[in-house]
N, C-alpha and C positions, 0 to 999 in steps of 0.2 A: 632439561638441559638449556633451553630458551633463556627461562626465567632466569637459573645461575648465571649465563653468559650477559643478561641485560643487568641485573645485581651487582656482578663483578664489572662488569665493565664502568656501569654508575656510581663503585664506592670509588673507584681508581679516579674516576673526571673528579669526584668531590675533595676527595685525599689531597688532589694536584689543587684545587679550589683553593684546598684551606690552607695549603702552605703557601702559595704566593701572594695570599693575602695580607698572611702574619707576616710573610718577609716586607711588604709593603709597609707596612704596620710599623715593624722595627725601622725602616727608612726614613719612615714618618715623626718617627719619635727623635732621632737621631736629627734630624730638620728642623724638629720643631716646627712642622708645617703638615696638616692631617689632610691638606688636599690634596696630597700625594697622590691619591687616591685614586681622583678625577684621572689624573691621568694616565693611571694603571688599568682603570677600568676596564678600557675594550683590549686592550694586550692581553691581559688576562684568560679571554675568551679562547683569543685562538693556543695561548702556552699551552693552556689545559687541555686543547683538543691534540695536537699533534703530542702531545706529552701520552696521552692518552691510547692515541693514534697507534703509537710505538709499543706500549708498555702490552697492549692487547693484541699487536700483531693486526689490526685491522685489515682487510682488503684494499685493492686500489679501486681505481674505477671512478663512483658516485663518490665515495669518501672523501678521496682526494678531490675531486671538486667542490665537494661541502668543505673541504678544507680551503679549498682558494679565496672561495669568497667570503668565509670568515677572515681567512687575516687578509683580505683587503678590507673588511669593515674595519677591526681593530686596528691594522694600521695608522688608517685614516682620520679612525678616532683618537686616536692615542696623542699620533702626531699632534693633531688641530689643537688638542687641549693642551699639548706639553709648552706649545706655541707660544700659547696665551697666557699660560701661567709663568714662563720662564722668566727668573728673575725678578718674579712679584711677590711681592707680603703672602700671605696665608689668606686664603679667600676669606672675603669675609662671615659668611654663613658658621666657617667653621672658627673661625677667629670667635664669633660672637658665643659657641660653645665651648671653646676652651676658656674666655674668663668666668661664666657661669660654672662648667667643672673643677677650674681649679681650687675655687670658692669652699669647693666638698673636701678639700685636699688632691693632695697630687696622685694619690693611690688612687680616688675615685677616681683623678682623669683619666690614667690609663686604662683603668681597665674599662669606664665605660666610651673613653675614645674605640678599642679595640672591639669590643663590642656592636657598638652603633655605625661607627664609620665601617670597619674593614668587616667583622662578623657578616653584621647584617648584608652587605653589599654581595659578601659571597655567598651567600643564603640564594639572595636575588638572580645572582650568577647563575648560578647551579642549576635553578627552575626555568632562567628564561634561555640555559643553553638545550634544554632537554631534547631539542630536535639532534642535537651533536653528536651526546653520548645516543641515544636510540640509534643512531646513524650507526656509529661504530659497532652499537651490541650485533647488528645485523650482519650477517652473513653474503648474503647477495641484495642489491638492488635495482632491479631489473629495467629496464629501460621503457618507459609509459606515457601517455599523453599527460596527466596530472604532473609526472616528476618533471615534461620540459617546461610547464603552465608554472612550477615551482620557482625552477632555475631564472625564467624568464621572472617574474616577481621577486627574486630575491634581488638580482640583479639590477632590475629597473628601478626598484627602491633603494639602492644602494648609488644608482646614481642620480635619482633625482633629491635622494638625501645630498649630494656632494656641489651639486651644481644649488641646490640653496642655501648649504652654509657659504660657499665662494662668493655668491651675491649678497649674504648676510656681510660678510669682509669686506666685499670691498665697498659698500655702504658707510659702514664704519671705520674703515680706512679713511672715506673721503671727508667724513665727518670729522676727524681726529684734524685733517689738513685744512679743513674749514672750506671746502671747494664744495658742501654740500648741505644744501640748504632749508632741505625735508626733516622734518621732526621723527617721523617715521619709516621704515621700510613697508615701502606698500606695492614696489611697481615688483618685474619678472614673478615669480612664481610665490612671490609673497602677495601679489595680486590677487590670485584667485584661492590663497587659506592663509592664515594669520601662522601655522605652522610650517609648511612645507618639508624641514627640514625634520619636524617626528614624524610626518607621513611615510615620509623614508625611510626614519629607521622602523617603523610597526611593519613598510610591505616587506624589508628585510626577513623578520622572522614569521611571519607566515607563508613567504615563500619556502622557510626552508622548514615549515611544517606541514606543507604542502608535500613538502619532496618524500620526507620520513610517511605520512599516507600514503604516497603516491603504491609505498609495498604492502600494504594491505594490514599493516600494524594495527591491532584493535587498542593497543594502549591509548586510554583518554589523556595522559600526560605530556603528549606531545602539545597539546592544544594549550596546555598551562602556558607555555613561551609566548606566544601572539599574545596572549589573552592577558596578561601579566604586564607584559612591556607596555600593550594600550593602555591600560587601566594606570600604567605608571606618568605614560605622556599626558595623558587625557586630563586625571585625576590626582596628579602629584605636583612635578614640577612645569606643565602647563599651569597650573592656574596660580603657581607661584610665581613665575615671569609677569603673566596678566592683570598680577597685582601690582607688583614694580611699576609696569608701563602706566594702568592707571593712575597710580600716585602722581605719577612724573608728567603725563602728558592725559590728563583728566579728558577732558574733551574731546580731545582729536583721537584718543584708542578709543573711547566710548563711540565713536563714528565709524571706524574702522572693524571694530563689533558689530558694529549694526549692518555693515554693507557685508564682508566678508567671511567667509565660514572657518571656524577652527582647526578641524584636522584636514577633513576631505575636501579636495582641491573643486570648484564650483564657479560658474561667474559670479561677479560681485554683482554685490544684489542692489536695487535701488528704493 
């Protein structure tokens, strides 16, 4: 009965996945703009969970607080990007594969726009929300020293994610005014990791894989979400910023490499 109830509960989060993606999708196409996307991403998280939440009759309690602190993550992310993107071109990244798709014709673009952009992204979704839906398949979860060790991690990452995109901002705010005269962010907590801001979102989801063990779940699946999001920060779009910056500021990020660590927060090193 376990199994059905985690089964059932996981096809409904994916169900709810796949269709806010394609409605995405269609938004996207209708724009003409596939970075839609970006800023659909973290909404997404939480639609699907209280969607989810409803549709399975969930418990309150832990739930509802796994619920809070997901849409305060997707909020927060959703907002920052919609921020940044409002009233801009089409990011570039994806700009640079719609003139290579349309090249295939228009049919290929959509379908591999849909595909690559929205498909994929909700694939990604799916596996690094896995602590959500486990949350929900569950029935009780009981109150434990690992689930407040969770809560507290989830949280702390959530705000030391928020407090170094604000310092990433207003960095680049001052730079925009010209009142700021450092090539790089390197002081507050960009001091001590070239990151700061994925450190935050990777202690996000292992605290809240923390919480889903904290019940004594033997499912290994929980651990895909931590483990998936790092590998994304780490080994995806980490090392594609690190290249920008190199290009751009050769020297001075190749010294900021040398002194400072990448994800995990450290004194700088001499």
């Amino acid at each position: 009965m376990e199994q059905l109830t985690l089964l059932t509960t996981a096809s409904i989060f994916g169900v709810v996945v796949l269709m806010l993606v394609t409605i995405v999708f269609i938004i996207a196409q209708l724009k003409r703009d596939n970075s839609v996307m970006d800023s659909a991403y973290g909404p997404i998280y939480a639609l699907a969970y209280w969607a989810t939440w409803w549709l399975t009759d969930a418990p309150t309690g832990v739930p509802l607080l796994i619920g809070g602190i997901v849409t305060a993550w997707a909020l927060r992310l959703g907002v920052r990007i919609g921020r940044k993107n409002w009233g801009k071109p089409e990011d570039a990244r994806y700009a640079a594969w719609r003139d290579a798709w349309t090249e295939r014709g228009q049919l290929y673009f959509v379908v591999r726009s849909y595909l690559q952009v929205n498909l994929l992204q909700g694939i990604i979704i799916f596996v690094v929300a896995a602590p959500l839906w486990l949350a929900l398949a569950l029935k009780t979860i009981p109150l434990s020293t690992l689930l407040v060790v969770g809560v507290f991690v989830s949280l702390g990452g959530l705000l030391y994610e928020a407090v170094a995109d604000w310092q990433l901002d207003r960095f680049i705010a001052r730079k925009k005014a010209g009142t700021e005269s450092a090539m790089l962010m390197t002081r507050g907590l960009f001091r001590y990791s070239r990151r700061p801001n994925y450190f935050g979102e990777s202690l996000v989801w292992w605290g809240l894989a923390l919480i889903v063990l904290s019940t004594g779940l033997s499912s290994w699946f929980v651990l895909a979400s931590p483990l998936l999001i790092t590998y994304i920060l780490t080994r995806v779009t980490g090392p594609m910023l690190e290249n920008i910056f190199l290009e751009k500021y050769p020297e001075a990020y190749r010294t900021y490499m040398r002194t400072t660590n990448y994800l995990i927060p450290g004194p700088p090193k001499t």
